[in-house]
C-alpha positions as CSV (number, residue, x, y, z in Angstrom):
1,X,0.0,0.0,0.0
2,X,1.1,3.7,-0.6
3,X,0.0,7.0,1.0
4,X,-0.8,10.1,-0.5
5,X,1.2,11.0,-3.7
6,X,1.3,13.7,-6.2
7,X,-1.1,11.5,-8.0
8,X,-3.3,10.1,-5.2
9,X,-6.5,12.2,-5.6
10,X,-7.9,14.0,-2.2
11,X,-10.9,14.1,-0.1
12,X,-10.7,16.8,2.2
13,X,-11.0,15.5,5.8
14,X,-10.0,11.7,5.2
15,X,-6.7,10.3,4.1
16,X,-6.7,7.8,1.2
17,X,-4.4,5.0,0.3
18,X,-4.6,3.0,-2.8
19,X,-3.6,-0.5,-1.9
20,X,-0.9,-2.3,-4.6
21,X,-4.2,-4.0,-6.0
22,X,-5.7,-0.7,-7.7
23,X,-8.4,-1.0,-4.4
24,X,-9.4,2.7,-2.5
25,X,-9.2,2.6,1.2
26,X,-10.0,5.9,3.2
27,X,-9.7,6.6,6.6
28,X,-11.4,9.9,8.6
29,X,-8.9,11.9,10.0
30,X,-11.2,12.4,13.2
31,X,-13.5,10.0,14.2
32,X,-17.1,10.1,14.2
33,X,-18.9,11.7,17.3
34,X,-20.3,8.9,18.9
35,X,-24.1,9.6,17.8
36,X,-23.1,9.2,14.3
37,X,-21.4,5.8,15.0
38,X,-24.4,4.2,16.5
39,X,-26.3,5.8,13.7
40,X,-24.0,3.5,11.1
41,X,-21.3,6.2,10.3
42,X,-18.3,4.4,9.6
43,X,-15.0,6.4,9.8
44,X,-13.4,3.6,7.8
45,X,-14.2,2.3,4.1
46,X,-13.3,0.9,1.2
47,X,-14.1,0.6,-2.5
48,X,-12.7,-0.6,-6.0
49,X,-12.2,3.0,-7.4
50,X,-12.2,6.6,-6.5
51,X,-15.5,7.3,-7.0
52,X,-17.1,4.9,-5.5
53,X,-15.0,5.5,-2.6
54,X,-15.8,9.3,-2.7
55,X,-19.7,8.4,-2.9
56,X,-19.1,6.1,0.2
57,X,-17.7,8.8,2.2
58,X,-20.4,11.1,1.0
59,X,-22.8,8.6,2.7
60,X,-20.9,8.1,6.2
61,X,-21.2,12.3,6.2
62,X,-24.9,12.0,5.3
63,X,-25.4,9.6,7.9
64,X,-23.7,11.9,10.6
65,X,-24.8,14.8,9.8
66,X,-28.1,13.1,10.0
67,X,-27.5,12.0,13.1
68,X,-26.7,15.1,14.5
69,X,-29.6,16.8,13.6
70,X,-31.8,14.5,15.1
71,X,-29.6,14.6,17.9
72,X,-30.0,18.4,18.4
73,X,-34.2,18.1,17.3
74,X,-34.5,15.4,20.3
75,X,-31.9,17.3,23.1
């Protein structure tokens, strides 16, 4: 696996790797506030390509912010 190159693409707030194997793995560089993890936010993923890695992390952001909302409507 490599980090971030010249030619890895970025996603602000995570840090990518592209494994030897082609395959995207992307890591938050904070963790989730708890509310979002039990709501299913992952601060970890994976996918074949950058897109559908980018699109994964869109959805673990939905889900938090999400989460936080209803956290703040319910408080």
């Amino acid at each position: 696996m490599h980090n971030n190159t010249p030619t890895t693409p970025v996603i602000p707030g995570w840090r990518l790797i592209i494994s030897d194997a082609g395959r995207f793995w992307a890591f938050r560089n904070h963790l989730f506030p708890r509310v979002a993890v039990r709501a299913g936010a992952q601060s970890a993923v994976d996918a074949d390509t950058f897109d559908e890695v980018q699109a994964v992390i869109a959805e673990q952001e939905e889900t938090a912010r999400v989460a936080a909302l209803v956290e703040e409507v319910t408080s």
